[in-house]
N, C-alpha and C positions, 0 to 999 in steps of 0.2 A: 782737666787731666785726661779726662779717657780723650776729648777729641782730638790732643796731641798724641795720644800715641794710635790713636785710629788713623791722623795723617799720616803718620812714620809709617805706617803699615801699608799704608796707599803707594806712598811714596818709594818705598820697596818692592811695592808689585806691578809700578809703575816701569822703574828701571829696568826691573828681570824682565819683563813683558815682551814677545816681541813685537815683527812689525804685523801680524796681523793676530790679536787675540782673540779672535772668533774662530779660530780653527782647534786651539785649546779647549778642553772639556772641563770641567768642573769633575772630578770624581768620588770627593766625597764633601760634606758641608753637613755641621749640626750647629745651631745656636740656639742655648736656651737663657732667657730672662728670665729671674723669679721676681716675685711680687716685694722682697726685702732690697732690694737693688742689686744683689748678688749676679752675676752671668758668666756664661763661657759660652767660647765658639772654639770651631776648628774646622778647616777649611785642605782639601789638597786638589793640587791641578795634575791635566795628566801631564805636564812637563816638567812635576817634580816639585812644584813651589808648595811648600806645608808652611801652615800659622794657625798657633793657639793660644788661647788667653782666659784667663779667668780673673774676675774682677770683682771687686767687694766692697759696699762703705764702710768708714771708719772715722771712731770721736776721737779727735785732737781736739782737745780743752772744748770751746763748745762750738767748735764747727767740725760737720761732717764730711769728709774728705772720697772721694773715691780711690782705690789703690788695686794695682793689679799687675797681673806676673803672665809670661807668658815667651813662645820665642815663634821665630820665621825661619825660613832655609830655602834655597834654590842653590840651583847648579847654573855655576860661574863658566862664562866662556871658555876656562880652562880646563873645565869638565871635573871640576873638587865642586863639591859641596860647602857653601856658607851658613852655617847659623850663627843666629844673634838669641840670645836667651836674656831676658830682662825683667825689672822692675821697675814698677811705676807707683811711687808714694808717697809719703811728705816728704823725702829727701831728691824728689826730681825722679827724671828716664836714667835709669842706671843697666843700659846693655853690657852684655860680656861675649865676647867670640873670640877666638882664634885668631882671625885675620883681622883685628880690629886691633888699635895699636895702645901700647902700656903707657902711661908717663915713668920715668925714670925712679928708682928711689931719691929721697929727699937726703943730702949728706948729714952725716952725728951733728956737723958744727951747725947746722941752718934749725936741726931740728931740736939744738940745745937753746936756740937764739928764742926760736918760737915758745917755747916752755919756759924762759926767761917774760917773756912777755906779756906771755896769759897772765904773768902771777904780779909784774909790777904794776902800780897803782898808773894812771889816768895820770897824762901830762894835764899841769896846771896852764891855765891861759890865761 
C-alpha cells in the first residue's frame, strides 16, 4: 500500500517537474516515523508543488494493513492550481480533485436490478 501511493506521488512530481529540476529549491520538508508505524511527511517546492501525508497501521481481522490520507498540488500549465486529496486503505487509492472526472449516477432502473440481485439466491448449476 504505501509503495503504491509513494509511486503515485513520484509519479506526480515526475510530470509537474520541469526540464531542469535542479534549479527548484526544496523549501520546506519535515518527515517523521514513529516507532508504532505511524508517519507523516510534507514537503513544498519553490515552484509551488505541496504533498502531505500521514499514515498509520491497522487490524483487518488478523492482518495488519497500512492506511493513509493525504493530498499533492502544483500549478498547471494553465496557471490554476491542482489538488488531489486522498485515501489509501482497505478499500484501494481513493483520490478526490476538482479536475479529476465523476462516473455518472447509476439510473433507478439498474440500481433496482442490482438490489434485486444481492438478495436472489445463487443460480443452480
Amino acid at each position: 500500500m504505501y509503495i503504491g501511493v509513494a509511486l503515485l506521488c513520484c509519479l506526480v512530481a515526475v510530470y509537474a517537474a520541469p526540464a531542469d529540476p535542479k534549479d527548484i529549491p526544496i523549501v520546506a520538508q519535515e518527515t517523521i516515523i514513529e516507532p508504532d508505524g505511524s508517519y507523516r511527511y510534507n514537503y513544498e517546492t519553490g515552484d509551488g508543488v505541496k504533498a502531505s501525508q500521514v499514515g498509520d497501521l491497522k487490524q483487518i481481522d488478523k492482518e495488519t494493513v497500512g492506511i493513509s490520507q493525504g493530498s499533492y498540488s502544483w500549478q498547471g500549465d494553465d496557471g490554476k492550481t491542482y489538488t488531489v486529496t486522498y485515501i489509501a486503505d482497505e478499500n484501494g487509492f481513493q483520490p478526490t480533485g476538482e479536475h479529476l472526472p465523476v462516473p455518472p449516477e447509476i439510473p433507478a432502473a439498474i440500481q433496482k436490478s442490482l438490489a434485486y440481485l444481492a438478495t436472489a439466491p445463487p443460480p443452480k448449476e
